[in-house]
KESE-198227 format. One line per 5 residues: number of its first residue (from 1); for each residue z, x, y of C-alpha. Coordinates in nm, 2 decimals, always signed. Layout:
NUM = Z X Y | ...;
REM end
This chain:
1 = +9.93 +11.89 +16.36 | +9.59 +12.05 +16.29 | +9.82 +12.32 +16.05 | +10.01 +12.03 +15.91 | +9.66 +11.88 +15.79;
6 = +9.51 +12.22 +15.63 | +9.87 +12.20 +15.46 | +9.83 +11.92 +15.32 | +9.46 +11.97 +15.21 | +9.57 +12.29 +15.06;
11 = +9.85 +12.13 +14.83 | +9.61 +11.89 +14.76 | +9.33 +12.14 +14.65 | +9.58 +12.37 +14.46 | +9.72 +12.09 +14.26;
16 = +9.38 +11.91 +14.18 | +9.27 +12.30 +14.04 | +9.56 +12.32 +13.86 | +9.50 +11.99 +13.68 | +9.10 +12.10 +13.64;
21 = +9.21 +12.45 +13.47 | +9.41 +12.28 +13.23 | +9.10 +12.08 +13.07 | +8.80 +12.28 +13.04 | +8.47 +12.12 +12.90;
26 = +8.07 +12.19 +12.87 | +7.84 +12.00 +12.67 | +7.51 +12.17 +12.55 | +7.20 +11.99 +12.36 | +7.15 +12.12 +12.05;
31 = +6.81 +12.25 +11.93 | +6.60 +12.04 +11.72 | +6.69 +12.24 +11.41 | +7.08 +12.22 +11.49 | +7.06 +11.85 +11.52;
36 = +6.93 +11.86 +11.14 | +7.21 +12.09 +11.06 | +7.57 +12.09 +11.01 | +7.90 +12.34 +11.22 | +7.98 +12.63 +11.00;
41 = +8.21 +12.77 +11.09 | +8.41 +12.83 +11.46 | +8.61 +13.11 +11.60 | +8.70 +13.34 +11.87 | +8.57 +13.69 +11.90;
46 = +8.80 +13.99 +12.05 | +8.72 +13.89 +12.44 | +8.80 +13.51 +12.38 | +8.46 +13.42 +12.34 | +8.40 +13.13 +12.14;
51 = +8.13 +13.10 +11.87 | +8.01 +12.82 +11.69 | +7.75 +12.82 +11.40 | +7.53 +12.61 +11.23 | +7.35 +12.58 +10.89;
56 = +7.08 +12.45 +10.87 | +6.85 +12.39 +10.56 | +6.49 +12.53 +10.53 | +6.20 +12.33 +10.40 | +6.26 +12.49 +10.14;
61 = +6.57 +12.45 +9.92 | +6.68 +12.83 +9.89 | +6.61 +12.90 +10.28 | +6.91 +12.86 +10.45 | +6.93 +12.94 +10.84;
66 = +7.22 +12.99 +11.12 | +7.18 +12.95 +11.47 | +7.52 +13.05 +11.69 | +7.62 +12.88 +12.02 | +7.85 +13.09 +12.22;
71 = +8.05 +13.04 +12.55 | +8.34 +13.24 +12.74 | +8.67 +13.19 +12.77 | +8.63 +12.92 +13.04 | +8.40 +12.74 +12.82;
76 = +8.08 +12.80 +13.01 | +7.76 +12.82 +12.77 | +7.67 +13.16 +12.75 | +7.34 +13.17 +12.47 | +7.22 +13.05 +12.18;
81 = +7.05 +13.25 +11.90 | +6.96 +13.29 +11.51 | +7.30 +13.44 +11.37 | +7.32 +13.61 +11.01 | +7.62 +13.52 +10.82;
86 = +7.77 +13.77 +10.57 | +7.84 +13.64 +10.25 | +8.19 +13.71 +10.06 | +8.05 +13.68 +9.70 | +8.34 +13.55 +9.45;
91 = +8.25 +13.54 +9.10 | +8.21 +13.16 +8.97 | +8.53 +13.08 +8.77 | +8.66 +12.83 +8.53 | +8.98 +12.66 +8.58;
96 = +9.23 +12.47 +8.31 | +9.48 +12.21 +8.44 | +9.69 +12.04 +8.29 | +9.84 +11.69 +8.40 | +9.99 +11.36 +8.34;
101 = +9.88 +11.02 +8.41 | +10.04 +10.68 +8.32 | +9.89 +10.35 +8.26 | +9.52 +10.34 +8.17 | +9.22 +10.12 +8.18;
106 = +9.27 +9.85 +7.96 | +9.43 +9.52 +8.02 | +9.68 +9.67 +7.76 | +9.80 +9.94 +7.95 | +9.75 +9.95 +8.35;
111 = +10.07 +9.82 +8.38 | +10.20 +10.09 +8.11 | +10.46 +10.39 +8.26 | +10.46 +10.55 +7.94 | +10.34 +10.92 +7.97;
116 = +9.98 +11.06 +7.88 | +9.87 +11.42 +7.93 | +9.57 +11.54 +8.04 | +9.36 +11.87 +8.01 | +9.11 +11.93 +8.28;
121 = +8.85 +12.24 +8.26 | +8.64 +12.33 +8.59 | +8.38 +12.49 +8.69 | +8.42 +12.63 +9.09 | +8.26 +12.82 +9.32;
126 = +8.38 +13.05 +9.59 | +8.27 +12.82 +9.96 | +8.25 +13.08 +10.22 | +8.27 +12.79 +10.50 | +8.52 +12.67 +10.37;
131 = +8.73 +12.98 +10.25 | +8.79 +12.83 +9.87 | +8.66 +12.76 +9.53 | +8.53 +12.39 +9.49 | +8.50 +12.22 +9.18;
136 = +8.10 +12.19 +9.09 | +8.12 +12.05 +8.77 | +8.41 +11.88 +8.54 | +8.32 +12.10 +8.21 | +8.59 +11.84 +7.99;
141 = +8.86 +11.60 +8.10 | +9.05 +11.50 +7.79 | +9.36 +11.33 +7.70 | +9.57 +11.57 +7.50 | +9.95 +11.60 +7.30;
146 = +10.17 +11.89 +7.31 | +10.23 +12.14 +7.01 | +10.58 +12.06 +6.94 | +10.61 +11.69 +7.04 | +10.91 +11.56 +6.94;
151 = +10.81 +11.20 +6.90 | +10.97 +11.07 +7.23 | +10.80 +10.79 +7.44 | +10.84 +10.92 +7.78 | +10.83 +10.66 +8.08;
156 = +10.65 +10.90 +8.37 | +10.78 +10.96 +8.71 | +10.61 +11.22 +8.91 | +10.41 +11.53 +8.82 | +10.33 +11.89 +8.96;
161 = +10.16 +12.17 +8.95 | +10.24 +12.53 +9.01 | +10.05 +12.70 +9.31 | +10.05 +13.03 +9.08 | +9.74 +13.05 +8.81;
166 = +9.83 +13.03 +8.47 | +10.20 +12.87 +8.52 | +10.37 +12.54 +8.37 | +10.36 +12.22 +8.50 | +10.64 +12.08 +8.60;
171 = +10.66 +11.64 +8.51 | +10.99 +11.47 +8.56 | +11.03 +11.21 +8.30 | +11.28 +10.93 +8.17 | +11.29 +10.77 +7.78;
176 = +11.08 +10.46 +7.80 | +11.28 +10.17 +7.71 | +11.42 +9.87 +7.90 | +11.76 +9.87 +7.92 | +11.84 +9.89 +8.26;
181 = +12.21 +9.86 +8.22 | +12.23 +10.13 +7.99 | +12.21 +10.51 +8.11 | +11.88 +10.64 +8.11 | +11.86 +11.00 +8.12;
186 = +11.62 +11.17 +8.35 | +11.40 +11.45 +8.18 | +11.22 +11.81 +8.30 | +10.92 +11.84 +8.11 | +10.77 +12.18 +8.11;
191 = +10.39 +12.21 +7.96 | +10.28 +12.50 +7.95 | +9.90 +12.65 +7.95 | +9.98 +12.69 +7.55 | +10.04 +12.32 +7.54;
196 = +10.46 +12.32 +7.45 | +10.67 +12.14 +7.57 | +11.02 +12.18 +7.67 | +11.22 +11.91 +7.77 | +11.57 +11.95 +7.98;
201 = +11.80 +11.71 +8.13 | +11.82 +11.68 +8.48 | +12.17 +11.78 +8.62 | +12.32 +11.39 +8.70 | +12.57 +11.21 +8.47;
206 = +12.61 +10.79 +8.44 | +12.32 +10.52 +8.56 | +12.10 +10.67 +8.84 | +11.81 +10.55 +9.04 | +11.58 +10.80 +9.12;
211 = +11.56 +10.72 +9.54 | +11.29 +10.99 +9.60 | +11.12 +11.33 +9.50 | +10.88 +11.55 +9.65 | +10.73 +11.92 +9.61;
216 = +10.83 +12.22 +9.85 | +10.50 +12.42 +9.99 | +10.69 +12.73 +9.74 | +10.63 +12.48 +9.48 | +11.03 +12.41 +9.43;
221 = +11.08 +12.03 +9.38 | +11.32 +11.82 +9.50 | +11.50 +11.48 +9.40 | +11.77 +11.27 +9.55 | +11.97 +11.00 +9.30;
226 = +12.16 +10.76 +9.37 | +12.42 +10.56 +9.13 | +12.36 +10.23 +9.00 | +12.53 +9.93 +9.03 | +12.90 +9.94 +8.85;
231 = +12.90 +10.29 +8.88 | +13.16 +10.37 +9.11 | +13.10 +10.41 +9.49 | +12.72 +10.32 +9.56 | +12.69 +10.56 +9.84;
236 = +12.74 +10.87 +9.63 | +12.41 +10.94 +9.63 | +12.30 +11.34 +9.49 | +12.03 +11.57 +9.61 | +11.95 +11.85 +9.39;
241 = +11.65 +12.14 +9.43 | +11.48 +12.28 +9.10 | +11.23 +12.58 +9.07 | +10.89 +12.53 +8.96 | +11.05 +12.66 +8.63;
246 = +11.28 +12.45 +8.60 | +11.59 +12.63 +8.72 | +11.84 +12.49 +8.95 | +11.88 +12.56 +9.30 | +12.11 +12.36 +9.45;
251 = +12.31 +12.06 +9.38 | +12.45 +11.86 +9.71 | +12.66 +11.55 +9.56 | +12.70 +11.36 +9.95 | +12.77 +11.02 +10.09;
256 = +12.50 +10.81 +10.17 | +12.49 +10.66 +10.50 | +12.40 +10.34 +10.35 | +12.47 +10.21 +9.98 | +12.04 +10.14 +9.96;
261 = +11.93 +10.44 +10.17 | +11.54 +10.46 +10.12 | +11.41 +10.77 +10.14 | +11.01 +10.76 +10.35 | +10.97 +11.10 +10.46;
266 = +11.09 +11.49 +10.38 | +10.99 +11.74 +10.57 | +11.09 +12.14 +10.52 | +11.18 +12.35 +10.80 | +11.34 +12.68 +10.90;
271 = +11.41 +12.70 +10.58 | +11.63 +12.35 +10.58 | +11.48 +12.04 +10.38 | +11.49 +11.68 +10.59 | +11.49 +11.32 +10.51;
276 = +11.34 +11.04 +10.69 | +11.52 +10.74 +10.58 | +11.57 +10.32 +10.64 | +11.83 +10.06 +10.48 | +11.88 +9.68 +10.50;
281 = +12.23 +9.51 +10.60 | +12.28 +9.46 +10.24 | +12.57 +9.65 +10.10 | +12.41 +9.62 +9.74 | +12.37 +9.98 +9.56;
286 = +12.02 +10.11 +9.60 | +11.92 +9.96 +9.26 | +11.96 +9.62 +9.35 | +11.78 +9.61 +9.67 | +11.48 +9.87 +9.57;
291 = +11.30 +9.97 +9.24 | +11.34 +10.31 +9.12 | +11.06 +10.58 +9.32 | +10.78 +10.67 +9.06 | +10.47 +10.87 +9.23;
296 = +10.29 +10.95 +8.93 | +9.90 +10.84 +8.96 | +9.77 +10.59 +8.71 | +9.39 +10.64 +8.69 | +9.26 +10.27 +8.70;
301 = +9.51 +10.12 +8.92 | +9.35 +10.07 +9.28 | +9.66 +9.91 +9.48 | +9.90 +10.19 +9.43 | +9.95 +10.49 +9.26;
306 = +10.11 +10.28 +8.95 | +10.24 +9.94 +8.88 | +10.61 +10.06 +8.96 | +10.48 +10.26 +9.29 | +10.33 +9.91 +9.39;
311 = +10.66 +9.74 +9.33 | +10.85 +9.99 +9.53 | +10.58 +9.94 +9.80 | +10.62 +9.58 +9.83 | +11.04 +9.61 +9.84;
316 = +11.02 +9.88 +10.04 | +10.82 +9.68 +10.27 | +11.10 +9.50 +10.43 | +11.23 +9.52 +10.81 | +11.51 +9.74 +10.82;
321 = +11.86 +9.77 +10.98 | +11.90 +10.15 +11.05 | +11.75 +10.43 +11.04 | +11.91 +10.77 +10.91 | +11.80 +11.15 +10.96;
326 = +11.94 +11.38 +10.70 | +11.94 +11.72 +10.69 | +11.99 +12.00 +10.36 | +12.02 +12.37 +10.39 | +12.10 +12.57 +10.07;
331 = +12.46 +12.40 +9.89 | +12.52 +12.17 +10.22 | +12.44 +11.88 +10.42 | +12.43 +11.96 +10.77 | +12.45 +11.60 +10.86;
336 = +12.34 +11.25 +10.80 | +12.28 +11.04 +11.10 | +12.21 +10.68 +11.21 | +12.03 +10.49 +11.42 | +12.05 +10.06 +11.47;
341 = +11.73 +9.95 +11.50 | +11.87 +9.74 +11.82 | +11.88 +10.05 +11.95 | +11.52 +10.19 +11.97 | +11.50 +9.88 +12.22;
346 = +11.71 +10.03 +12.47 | +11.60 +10.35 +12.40 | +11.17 +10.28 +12.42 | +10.98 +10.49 +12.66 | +10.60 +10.36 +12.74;
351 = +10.32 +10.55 +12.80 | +10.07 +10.28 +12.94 | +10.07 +9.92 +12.87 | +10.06 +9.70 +12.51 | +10.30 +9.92 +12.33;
356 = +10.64 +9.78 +12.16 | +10.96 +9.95 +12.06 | +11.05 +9.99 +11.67 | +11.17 +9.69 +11.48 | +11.22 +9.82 +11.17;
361 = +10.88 +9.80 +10.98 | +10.78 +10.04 +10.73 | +10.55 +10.29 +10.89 | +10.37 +10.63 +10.79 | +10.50 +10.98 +10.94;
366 = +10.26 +11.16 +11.03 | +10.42 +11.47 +11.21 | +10.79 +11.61 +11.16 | +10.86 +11.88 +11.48 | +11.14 +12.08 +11.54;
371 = +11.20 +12.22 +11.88 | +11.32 +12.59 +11.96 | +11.67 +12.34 +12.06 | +11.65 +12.22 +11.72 | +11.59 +11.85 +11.87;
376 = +11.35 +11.62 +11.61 | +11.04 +11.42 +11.74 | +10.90 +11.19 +11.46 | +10.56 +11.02 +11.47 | +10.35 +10.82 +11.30;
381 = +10.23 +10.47 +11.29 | +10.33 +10.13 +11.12 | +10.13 +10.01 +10.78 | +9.96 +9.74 +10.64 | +9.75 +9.60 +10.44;
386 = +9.40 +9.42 +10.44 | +9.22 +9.27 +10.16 | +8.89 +9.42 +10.09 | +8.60 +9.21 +10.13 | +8.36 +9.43 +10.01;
391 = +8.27 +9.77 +9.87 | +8.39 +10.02 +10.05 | +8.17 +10.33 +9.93 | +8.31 +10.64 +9.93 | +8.66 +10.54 +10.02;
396 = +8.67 +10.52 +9.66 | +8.46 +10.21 +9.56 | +8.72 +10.00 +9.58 | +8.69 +9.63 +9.42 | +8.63 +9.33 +9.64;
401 = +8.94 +9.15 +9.64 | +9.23 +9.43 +9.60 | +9.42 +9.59 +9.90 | +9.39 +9.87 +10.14 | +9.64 +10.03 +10.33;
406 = +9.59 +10.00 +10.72 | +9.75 +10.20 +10.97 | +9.91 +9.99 +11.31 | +10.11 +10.04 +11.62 | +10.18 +10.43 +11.68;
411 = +10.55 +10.53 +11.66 | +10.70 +10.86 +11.80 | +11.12 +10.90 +11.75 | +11.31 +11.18 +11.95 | +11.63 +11.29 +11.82;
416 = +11.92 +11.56 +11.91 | +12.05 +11.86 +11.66 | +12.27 +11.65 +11.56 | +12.00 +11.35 +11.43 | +12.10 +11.11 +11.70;
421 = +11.87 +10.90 +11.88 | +11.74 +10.96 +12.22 | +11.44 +10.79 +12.28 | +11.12 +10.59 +12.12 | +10.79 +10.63 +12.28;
426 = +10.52 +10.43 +12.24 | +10.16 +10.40 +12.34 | +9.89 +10.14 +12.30 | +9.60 +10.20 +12.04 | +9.31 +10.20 +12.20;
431 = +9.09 +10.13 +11.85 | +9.21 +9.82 +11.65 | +8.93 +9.69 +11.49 | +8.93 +9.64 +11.13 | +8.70 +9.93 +11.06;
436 = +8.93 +10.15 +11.29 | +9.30 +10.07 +11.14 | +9.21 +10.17 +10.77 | +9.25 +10.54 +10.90 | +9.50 +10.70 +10.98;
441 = +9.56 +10.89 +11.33 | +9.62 +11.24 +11.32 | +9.99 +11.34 +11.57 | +10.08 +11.67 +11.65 | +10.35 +11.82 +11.91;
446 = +10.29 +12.14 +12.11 | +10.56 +12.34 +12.29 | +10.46 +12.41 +12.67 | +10.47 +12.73 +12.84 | +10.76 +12.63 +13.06;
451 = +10.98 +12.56 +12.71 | +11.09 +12.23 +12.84 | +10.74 +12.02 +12.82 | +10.62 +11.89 +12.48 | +10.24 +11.79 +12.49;
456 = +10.17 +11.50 +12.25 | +9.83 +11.51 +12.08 | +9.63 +11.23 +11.92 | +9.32 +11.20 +11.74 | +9.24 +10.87 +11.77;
461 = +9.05 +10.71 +11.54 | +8.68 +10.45 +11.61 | +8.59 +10.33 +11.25 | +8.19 +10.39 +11.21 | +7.99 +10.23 +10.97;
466 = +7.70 +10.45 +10.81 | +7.68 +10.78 +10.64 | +8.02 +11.01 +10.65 | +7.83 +11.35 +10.54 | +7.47 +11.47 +10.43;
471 = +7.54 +11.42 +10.02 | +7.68 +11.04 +10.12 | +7.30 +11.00 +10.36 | +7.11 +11.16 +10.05 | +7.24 +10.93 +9.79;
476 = +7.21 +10.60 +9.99 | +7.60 +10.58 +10.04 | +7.68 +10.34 +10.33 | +8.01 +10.31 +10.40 | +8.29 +10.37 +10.69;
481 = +8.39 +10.71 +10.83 | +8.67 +10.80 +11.10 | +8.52 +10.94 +11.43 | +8.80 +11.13 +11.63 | +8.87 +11.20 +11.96;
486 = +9.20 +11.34 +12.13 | +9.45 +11.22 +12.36 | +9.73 +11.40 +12.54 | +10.01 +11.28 +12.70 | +10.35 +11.55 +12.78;
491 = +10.70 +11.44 +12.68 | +10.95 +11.57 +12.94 | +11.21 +11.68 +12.65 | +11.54 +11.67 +12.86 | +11.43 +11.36 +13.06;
496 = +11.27 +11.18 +12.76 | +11.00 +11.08 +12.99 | +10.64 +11.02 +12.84 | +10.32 +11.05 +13.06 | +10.01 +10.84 +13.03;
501 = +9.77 +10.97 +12.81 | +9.50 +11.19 +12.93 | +9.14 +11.08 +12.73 | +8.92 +11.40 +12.66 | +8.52 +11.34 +12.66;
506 = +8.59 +10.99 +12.74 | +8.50 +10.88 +12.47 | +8.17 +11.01 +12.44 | +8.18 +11.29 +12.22 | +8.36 +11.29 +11.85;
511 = +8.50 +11.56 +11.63 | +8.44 +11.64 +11.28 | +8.73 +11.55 +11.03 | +8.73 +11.91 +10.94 | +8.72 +12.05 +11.29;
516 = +8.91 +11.89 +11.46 | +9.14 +12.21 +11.70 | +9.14 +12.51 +11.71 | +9.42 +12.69 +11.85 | +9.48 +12.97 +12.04;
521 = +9.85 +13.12 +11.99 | +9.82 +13.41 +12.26 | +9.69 +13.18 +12.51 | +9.88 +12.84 +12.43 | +9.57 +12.66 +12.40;
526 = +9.36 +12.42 +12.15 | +8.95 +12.40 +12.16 | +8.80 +12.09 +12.08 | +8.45 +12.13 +11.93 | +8.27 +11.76 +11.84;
531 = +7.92 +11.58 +11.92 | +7.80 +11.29 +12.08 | +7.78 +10.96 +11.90 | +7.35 +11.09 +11.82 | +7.51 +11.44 +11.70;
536 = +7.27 +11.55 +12.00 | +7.46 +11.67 +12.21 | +7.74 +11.99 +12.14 | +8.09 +11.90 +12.33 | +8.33 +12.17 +12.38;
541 = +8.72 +12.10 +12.53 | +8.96 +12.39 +12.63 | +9.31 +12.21 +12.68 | +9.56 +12.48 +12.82 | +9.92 +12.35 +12.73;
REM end
């Protein structure tokens, strides 16, 4: 009996260890000149030491100081001391941009499409804490027109830029009339740094919709079409890939899992392109159910990013009947999958109390993850909107009166290789104030070392109401900032079990929107550095997954 008992207490010890070891904290008061100061910068020295600086401003404008607090690799404080940080001198540059706009500022036109270009010149800096040149002063920002215009009046769809210096911008374009049961061409603009313009017709034939388009992180863009009503079979929708010059890649003429197949999401991986996708029961084509997609920015319109975004917003807005996961890769689609949304019901897993399965609401993805099985996981959160009642600072001034999107219930989707459905999981917010819900939470996914557990991270979000950084305090600019803090829960992949969610710093302690993990490849963990509410207090969180 007496060996049974030691037993025991030794499973009991071990496991309780085992659960300590995986969450390492310290928190350490900051000197007086810290609290003053602002994080620097953070990393990881060759022993796994971790070292965190400040800056902190002299009395003196030009006098800058550091001071470096430093712990091991099991997160016990080790010292703090005045630190000297190297400088990488860049020389200052200046930096010409071109872009296009619709709409304007005038009762005349902010409901305009029609196309305007822009030329931008900058004046940057090289930002050592940052690791990039910021913008310190708009030299011009002028509208402009192209050396050889041909007279056209283009309506304006979307518009991007080439990551390479000195390179075309790429605008996708249509003629601006109102004929909608005539064929309306869609255009490639090309403007170069010269200022010409060459125009080519994008590779579709008859009356398309333009469902959705998006930019590829090596700058190719892509566009899916689908055909209007009265021409032919509404579900042969067409996805085609262009270079950033222009050129095409692919064309993938496939059948739509729905005749209205909204596109929500693309995501790029291994090389494949995906699409995150909802339609109604109707069996109308896409046309009659949604507006065409148009992402192009108009400068002075606050609800959306232009009058036909907005409409596309509110249609989109609808609850929906399916969900589909597509999935591109060179001249193919691998496959095209749906989901009922009856289903998700069957299918929810809860982590805690107050969450609710998916019933087809529009909601924002915030993380696309592929697993080394090639299974999906989806997350993200349902949106809204609240009317402001007032000023809202530097969330862009917006007008009393107008609308700002919220972000509600969280959402996570697991699907097979094959983009079926195999669970929902959900989880309760633990922040919904209105302060809270206007920003969004931050989901990631991490693989754990046994290859079978997923860990689930959240930053959740407590809306604050003050100053959101030192230029904001300086120039008297009250308004509301996110405060985050992580949760972790782990998603049993091949059970689709969820745990409850493990709080770290309870609360207490907050990180910085631009610090907010730092992750350790070699050792499969992620380092939490944030403050307490006073930004007294230094709060340090090793998680090992």
């Amino acid at each position: 009996m007496k060996h049974y008992f030691f037993c025991v207490a030794l499973i009991v010890f071990t496991c309780c260890s085992a659960k300590a070891q995986q969450s390492q904290e310290s928190v350490q008061p900051l000197s007086k000149k810290a609290i003053k100061g602002f994080i620097y910068g953070i990393n990881k020295n060759d022993k796994g030491d971790l070292n965190i600086t400040y800056k902190i401003a002299g009395d003196n404008k030009a006098d800058v100081f550091f001071e470096n607090y430093a712990f091991d690799k099991q997160i016990k404080f080790i010292s703090s001391s005045d630190a000297n940080v190297p400088k990488e001198d860049r020389e200052d540059r200046v930096k010409t941009i071109i872009y296009a706009t619709v709409g304007g500022c005038t009762s005349f036109d902010i409901l305009s499409m029609k196309l305007k270009l822009h030329k931008r010149v900058l004046q940057q800096s090289w930002s050592h804490e940052k690791q990039k040149y910021i913008t310190t002063k708009v030299v011009t920002d002028e509208n402009i027109k192209a050396k050889n215009d041909n007279g056209k009046a283009y309506k304006g769809i979307a518009s991007y830029e080439s990551s390479v210096a000195g390179d075309e911008t790429f605008i996708i374009a249509a003629n601006d009339k109102k004929e909608k049961k005539q064929a309306n061409p869609f255009y490639i603009l090309k403007i170069s740094p010269d200022l010409d313009i060459t125009e080519r017709t994008i590779d579709i034939s008859g009356n398309q919709s333009l469902v959705y388009c998006d930019q590829l992180a090596n700058d190719d863009v892509i566009m899916v079409f689908a055909p209007k009503k009265g021409e032919g079979d509404p579900s042969a929708y067409t996805y085609l890939r262009y270079s950033i010059k222009g050129d095409l890649i692919n064309k993938v003429p496939f059948k739509s899992p729905s005749n209205n197949m909204l596109i929500i999401n693309m995501e790029e991986k291994n090389d494949a392109v995906y699409f995150c996708a909802t339609s109604t029961k109707s069996k109308e084509a896409y046309s009659e159910v949604f507006e065409d997609y148009a992402s192009i920015s108009n400068p002075c319109f606050t609800d959306a990013q232009n009058d036909q975004d907005l409409r596309w917003e509110n249609k989109s807005n609808e609850k929906m009947e399916k969900f589909h996961l597509l999935k591109f890769k060179g001249d193919q689609m691998i496959f095209a999958s749906t989901a009922s949304v009856s289903d998700f019901k069957s299918k929810f897993k809860a982590s805690g109390k107050g969450a609710s399965a998916y019933k087809g609401n529009k909601f924002s993805i915030s993380k696309f993850f592929v697993t080394a099985d090639e299974e999906f996981l989806i997350a993200g959160q349902l949106t809204g909107h609240a009317v402001i009642k007032s000023g809202y600072g530097s969330l862009g001034n917006t007008p009393t009166g107008s609308y700002m999107k919220t972000y509600l219930d969280i959402i996570c989707m697991h699907f097979d290789k094959n983009g079926e459905l195999k669970a929902q999981y959900g989880v309760e917010r633990l922040n919904d104030d209105k302060k809270s819900e206007i920003f969004d939470i931050r989901q990631n996914f991490y693989l754990g070392s046994d290859k079978k557990t997923l860990y689930w991270e959240m930053l959740e979000v407590k809306g604050a109401k003050g100053y959101s950084g030192f230029m904001d305090a300086m120039n008297g600019n009250l308004t509301y900032f996110p405060h985050y803090f992580p949760r972790i829960a782990k998603i049993d992949l091949s059970g689709t079990n969820v745990s409850d969610f493990t709080v770290l710093g309870n609360q207490k302690y907050y990180l910085r929107k631009d610090f907010t993990g730092l992750f350790d490849e070699k050792e499969n963990s992620i380092t939490y550095v944030g403050h307490d509410e006073d930004y007294k207090k230094l709060w340090v969180n090793k998680y090992s997954f």
